[in-house]
Backbone as XML, in Angstrom:
<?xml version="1.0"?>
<chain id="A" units="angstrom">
  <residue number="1" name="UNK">
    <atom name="N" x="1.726" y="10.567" z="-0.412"/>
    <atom name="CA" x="2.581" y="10.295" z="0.718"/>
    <atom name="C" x="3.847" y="9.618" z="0.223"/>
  </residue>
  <residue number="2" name="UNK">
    <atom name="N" x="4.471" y="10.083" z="0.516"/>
    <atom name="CA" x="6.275" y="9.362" z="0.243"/>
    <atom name="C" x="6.654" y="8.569" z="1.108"/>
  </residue>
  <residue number="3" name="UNK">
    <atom name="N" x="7.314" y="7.659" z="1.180"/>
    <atom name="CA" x="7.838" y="5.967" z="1.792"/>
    <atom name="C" x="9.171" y="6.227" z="1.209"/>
  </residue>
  <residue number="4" name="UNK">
    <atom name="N" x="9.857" y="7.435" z="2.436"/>
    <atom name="CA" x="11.586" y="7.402" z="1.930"/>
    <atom name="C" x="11.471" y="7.814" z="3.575"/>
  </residue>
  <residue number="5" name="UNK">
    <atom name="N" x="13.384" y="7.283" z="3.611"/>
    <atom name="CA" x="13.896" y="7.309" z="5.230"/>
    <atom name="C" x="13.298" y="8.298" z="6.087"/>
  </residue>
  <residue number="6" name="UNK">
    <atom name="N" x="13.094" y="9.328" z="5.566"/>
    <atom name="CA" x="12.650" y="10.332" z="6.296"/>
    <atom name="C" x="11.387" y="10.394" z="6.802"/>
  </residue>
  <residue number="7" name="UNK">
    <atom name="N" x="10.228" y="10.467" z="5.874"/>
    <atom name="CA" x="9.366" y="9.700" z="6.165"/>
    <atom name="C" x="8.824" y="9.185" z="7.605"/>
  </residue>
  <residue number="8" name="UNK">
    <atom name="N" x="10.045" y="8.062" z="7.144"/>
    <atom name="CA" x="9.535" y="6.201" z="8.208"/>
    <atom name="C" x="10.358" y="6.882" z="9.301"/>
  </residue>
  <residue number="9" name="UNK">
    <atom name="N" x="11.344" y="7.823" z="9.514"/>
    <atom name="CA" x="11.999" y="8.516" z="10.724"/>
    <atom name="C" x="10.778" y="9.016" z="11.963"/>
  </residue>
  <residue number="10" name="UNK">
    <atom name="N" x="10.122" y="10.218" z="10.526"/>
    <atom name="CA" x="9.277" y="11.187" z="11.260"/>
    <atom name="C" x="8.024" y="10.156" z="12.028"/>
  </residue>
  <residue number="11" name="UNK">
    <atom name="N" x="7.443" y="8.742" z="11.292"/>
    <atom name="CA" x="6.565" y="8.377" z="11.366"/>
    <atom name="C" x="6.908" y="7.591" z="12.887"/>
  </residue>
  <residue number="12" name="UNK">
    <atom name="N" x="7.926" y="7.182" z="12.932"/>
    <atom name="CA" x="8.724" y="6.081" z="14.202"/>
    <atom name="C" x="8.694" y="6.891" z="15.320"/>
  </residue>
  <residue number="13" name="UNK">
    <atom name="N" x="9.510" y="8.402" z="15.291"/>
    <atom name="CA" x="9.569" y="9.344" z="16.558"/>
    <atom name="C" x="8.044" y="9.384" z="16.839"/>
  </residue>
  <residue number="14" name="UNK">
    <atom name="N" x="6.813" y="9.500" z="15.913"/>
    <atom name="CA" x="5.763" y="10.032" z="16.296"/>
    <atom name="C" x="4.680" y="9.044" z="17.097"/>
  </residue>
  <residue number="15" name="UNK">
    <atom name="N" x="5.233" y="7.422" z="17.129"/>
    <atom name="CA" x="4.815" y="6.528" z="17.313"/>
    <atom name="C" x="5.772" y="5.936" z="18.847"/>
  </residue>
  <residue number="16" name="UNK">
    <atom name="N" x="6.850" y="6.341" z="18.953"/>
    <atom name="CA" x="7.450" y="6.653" z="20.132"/>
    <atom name="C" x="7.056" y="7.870" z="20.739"/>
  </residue>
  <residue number="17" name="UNK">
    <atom name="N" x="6.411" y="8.607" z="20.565"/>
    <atom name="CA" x="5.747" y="9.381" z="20.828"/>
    <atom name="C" x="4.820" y="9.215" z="21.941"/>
  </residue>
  <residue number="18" name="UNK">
    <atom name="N" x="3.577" y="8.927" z="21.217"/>
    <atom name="CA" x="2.239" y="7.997" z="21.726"/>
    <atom name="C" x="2.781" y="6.884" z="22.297"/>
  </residue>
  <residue number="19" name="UNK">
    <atom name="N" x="3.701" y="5.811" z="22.506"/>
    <atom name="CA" x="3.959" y="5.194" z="22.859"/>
    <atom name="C" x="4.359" y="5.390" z="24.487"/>
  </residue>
  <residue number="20" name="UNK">
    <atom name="N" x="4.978" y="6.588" z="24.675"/>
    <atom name="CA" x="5.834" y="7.507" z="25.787"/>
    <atom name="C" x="4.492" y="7.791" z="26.449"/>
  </residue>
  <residue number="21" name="UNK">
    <atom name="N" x="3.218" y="8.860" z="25.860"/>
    <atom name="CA" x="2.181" y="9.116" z="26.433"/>
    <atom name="C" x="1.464" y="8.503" z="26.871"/>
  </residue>
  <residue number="22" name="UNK">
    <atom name="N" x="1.140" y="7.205" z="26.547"/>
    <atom name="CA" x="0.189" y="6.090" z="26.208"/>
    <atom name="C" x="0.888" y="5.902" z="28.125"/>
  </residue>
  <residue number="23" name="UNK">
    <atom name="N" x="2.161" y="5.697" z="28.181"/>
    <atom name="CA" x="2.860" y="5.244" z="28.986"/>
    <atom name="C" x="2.480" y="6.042" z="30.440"/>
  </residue>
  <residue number="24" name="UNK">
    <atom name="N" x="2.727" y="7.172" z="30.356"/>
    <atom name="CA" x="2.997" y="8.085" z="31.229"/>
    <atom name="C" x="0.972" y="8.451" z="31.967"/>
  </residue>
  <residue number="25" name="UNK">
    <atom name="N" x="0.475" y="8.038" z="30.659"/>
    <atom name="CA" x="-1.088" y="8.909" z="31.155"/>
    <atom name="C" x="-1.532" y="7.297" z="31.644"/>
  </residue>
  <residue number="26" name="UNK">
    <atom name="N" x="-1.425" y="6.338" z="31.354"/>
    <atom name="CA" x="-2.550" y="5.085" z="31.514"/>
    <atom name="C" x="-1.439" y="3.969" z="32.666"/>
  </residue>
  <residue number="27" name="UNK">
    <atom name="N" x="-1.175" y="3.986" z="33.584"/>
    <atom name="CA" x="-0.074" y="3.306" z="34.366"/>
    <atom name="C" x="-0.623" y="1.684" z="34.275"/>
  </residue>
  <residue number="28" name="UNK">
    <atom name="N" x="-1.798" y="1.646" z="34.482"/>
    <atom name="CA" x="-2.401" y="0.363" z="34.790"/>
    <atom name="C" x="-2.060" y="-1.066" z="33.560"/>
  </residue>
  <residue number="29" name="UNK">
    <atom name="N" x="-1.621" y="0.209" z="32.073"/>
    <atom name="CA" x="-1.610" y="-0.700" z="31.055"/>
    <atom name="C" x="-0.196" y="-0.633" z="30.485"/>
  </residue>
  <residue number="30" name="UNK">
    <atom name="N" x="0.852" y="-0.223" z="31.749"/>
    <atom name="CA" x="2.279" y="-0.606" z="31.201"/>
    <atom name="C" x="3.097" y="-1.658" z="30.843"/>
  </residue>
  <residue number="31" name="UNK">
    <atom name="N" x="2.464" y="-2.777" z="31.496"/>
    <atom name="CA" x="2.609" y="-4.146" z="31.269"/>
    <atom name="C" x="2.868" y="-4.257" z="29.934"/>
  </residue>
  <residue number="32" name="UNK">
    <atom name="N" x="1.251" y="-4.173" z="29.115"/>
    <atom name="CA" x="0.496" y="-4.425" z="28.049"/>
    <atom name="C" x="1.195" y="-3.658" z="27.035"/>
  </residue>
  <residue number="33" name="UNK">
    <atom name="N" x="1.370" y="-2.427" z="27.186"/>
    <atom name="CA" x="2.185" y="-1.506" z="26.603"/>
    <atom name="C" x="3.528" y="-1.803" z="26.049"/>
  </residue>
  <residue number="34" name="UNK">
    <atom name="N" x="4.415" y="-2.542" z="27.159"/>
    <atom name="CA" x="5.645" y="-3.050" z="26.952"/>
    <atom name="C" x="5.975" y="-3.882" z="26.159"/>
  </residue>
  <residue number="35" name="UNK">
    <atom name="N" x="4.763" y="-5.122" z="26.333"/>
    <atom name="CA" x="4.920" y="-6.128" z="25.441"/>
    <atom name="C" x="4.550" y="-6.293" z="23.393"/>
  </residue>
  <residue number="36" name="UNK">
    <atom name="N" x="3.170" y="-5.319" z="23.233"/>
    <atom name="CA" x="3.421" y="-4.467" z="22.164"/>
    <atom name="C" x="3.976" y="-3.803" z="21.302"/>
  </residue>
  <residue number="37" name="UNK">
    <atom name="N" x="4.745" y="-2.567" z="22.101"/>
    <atom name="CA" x="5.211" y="-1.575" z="21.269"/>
    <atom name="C" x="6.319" y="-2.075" z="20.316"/>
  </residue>
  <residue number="38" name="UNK">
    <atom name="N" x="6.945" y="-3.533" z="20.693"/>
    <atom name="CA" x="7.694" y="-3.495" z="20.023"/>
    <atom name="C" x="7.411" y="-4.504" z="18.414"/>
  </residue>
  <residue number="39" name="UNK">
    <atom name="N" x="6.070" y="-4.670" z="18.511"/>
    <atom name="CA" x="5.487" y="-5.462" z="17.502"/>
    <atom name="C" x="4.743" y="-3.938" z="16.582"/>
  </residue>
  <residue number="40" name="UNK">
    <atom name="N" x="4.432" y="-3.475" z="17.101"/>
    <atom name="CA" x="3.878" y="-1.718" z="16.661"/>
    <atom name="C" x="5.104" y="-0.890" z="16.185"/>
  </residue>
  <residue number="41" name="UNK">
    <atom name="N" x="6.411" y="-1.319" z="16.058"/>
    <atom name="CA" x="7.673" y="-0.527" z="15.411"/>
    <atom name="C" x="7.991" y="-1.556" z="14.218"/>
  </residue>
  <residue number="42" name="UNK">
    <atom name="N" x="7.522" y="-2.754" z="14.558"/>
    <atom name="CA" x="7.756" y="-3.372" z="13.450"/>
    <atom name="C" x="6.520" y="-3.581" z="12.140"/>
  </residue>
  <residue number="43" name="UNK">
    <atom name="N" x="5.514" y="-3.240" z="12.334"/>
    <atom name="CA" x="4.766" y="-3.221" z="11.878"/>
    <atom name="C" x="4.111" y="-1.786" z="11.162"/>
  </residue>
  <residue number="44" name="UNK">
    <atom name="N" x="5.275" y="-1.216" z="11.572"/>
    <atom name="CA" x="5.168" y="0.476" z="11.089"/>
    <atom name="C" x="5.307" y="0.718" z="9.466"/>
  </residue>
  <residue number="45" name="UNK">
    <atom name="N" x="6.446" y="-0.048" z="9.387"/>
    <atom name="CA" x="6.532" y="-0.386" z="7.351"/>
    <atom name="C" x="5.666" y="-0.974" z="6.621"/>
  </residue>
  <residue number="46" name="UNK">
    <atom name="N" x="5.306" y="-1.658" z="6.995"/>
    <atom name="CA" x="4.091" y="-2.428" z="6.141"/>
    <atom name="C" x="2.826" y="-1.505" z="6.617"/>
  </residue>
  <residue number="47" name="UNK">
    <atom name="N" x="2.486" y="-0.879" z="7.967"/>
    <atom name="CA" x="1.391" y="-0.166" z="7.664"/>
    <atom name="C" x="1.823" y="1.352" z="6.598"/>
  </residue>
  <residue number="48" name="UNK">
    <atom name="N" x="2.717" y="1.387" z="6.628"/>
    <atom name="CA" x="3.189" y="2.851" z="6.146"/>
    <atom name="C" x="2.852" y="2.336" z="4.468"/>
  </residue>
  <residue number="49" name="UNK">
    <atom name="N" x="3.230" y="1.461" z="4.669"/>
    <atom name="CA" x="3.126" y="1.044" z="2.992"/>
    <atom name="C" x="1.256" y="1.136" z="2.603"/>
  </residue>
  <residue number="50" name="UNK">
    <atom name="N" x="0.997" y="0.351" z="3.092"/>
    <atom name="CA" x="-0.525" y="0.738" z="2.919"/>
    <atom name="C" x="-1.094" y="1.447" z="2.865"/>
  </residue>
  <residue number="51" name="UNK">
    <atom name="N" x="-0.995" y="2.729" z="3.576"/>
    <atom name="CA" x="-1.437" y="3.475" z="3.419"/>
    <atom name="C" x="-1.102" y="4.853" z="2.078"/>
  </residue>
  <residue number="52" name="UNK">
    <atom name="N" x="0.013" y="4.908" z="1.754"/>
    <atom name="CA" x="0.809" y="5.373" z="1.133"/>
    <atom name="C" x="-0.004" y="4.748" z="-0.507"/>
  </residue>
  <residue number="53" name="UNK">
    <atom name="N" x="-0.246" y="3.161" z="-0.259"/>
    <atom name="CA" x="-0.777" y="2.680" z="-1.613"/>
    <atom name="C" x="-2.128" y="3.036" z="-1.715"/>
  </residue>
  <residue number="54" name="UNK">
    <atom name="N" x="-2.806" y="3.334" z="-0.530"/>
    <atom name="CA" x="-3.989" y="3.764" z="-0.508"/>
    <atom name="C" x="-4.645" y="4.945" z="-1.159"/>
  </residue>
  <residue number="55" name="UNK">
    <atom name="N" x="-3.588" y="5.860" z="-0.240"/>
    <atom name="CA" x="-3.603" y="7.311" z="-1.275"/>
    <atom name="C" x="-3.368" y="7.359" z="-2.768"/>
  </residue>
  <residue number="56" name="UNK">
    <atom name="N" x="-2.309" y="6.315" z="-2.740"/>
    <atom name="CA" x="-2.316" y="6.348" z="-4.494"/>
    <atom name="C" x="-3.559" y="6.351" z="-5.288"/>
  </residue>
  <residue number="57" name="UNK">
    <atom name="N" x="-4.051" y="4.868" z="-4.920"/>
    <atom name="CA" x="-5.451" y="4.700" z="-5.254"/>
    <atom name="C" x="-6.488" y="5.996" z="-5.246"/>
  </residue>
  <residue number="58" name="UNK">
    <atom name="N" x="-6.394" y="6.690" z="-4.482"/>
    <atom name="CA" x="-7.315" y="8.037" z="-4.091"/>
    <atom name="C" x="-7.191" y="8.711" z="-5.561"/>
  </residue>
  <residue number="59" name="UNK">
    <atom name="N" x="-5.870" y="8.613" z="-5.744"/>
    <atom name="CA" x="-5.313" y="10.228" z="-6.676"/>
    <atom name="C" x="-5.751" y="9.728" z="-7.944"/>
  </residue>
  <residue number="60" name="UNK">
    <atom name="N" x="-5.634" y="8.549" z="-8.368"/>
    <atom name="CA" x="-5.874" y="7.853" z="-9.207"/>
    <atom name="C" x="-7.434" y="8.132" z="-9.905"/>
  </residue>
  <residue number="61" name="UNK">
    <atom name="N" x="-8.297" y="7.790" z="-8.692"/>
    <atom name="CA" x="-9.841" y="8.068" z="-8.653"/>
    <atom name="C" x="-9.818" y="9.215" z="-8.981"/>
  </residue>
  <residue number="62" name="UNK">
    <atom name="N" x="-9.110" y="9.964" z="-8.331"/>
    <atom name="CA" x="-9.621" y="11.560" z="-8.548"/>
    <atom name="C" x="-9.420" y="12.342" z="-10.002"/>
  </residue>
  <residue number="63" name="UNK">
    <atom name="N" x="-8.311" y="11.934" z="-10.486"/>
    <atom name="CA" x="-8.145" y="12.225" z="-12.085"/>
    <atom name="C" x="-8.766" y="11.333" z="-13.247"/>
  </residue>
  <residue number="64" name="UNK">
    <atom name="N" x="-9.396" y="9.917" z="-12.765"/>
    <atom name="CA" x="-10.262" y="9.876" z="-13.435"/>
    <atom name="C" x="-11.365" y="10.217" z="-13.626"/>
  </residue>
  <residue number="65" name="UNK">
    <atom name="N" x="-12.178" y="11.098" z="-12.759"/>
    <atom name="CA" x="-13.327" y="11.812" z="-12.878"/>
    <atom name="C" x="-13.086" y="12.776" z="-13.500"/>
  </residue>
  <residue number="66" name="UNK">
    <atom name="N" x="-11.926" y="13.454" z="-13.302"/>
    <atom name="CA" x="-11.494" y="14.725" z="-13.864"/>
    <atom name="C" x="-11.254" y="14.279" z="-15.407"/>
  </residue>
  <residue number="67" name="UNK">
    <atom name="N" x="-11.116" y="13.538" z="-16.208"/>
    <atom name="CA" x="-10.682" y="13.229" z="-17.526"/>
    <atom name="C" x="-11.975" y="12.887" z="-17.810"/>
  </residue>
  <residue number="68" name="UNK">
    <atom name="N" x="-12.449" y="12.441" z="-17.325"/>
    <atom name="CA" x="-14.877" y="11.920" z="-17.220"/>
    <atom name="C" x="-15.223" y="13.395" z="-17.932"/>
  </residue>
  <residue number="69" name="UNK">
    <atom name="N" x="-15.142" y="14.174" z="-17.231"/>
    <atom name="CA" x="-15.675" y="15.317" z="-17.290"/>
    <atom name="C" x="-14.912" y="16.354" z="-18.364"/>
  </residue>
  <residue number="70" name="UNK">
    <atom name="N" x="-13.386" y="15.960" z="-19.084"/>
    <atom name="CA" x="-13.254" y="16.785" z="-20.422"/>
    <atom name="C" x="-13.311" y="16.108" z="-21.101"/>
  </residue>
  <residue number="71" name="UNK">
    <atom name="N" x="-14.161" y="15.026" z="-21.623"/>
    <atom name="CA" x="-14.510" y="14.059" z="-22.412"/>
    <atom name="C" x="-14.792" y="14.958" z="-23.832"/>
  </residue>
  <residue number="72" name="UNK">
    <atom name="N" x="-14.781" y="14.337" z="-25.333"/>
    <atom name="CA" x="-15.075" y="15.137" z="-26.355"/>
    <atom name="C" x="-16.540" y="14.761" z="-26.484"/>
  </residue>
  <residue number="73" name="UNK">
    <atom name="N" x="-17.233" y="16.212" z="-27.115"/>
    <atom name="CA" x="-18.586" y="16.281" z="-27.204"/>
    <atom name="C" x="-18.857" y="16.450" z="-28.651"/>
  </residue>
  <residue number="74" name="UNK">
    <atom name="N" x="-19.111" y="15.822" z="-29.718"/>
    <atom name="CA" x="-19.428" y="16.579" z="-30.865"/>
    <atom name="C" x="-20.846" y="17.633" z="-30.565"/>
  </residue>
  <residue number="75" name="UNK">
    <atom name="N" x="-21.367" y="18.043" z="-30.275"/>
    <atom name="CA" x="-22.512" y="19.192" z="-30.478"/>
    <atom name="C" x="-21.835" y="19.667" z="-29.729"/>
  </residue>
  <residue number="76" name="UNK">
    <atom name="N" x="-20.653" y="20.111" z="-29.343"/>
    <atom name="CA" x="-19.929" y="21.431" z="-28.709"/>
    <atom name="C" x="-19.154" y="22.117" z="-29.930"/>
  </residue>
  <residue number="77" name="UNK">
    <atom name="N" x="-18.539" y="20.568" z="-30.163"/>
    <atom name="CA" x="-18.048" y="20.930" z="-31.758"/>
    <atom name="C" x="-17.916" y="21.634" z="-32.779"/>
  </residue>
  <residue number="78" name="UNK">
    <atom name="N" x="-19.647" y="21.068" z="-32.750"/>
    <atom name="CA" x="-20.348" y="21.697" z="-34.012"/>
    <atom name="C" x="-20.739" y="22.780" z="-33.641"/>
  </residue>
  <residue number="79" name="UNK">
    <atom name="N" x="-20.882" y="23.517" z="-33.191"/>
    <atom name="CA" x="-20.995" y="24.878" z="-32.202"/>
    <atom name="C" x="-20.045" y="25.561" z="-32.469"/>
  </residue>
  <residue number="80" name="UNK">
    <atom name="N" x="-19.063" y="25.514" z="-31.914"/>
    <atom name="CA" x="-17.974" y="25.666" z="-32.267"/>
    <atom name="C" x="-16.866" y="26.364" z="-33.454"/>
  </residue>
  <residue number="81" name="UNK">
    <atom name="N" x="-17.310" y="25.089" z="-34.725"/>
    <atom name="CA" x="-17.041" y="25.276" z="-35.505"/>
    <atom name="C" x="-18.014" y="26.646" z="-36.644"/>
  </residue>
  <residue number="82" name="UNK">
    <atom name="N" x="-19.443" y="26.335" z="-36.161"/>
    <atom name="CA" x="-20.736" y="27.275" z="-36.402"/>
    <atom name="C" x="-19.858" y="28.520" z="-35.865"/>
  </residue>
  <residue number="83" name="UNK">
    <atom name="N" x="-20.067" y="29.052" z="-34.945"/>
    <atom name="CA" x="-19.237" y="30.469" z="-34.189"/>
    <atom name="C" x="-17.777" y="30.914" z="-35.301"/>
  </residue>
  <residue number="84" name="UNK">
    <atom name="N" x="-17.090" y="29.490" z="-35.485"/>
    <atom name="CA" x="-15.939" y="29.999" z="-35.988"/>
    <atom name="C" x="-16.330" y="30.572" z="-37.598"/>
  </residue>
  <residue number="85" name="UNK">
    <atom name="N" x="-17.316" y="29.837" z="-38.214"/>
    <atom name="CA" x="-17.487" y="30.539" z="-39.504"/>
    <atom name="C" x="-17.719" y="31.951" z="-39.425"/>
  </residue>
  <residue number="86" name="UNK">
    <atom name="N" x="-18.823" y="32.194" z="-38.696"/>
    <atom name="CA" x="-19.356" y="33.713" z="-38.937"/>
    <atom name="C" x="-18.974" y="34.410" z="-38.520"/>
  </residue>
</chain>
């Protein structure tokens, strides 16, 4: 996930978004709504960030299993090298 303007653009409209719906479908909790959303726009960067570091972490995990698994074997080796003589 990338954490550039564009990004935090697409992520803000989509959160004004839900914010608009949230609005329009639940009347009873416009109050509640009002007083929020604007702690939920500010809090959009730092969650964006987290998550973004999160995934890192993911990708991270994931290529170290992948490097686990082409680990060097000598008795492949030697196999190997056996095949290549004859």
């Amino acid at each position: 996930m990338k954490c550039d303007i564009k990004t935090m653009l697409k992520a803000g409209l989509w959160l004004a978004a839900l914010v608009t719906g949230v609005y329009v479908v639940f009347p009873s909790s416009r109050e509640w709504l009002m007083g929020v959303s604007p702690f939920l726009f500010l809090l959009l960067c730092p969650l964006m960030m987290l998550f973004m570091m999160k995934s890192m972490q993911s990708c991270h995990t994931d290529s170290e299993k992948n490097e686990a698994t082409h680990s060097y074997n000598p008795a492949q080796d030697e196999q190997l090298k056996r095949k290549i003589e004859f």
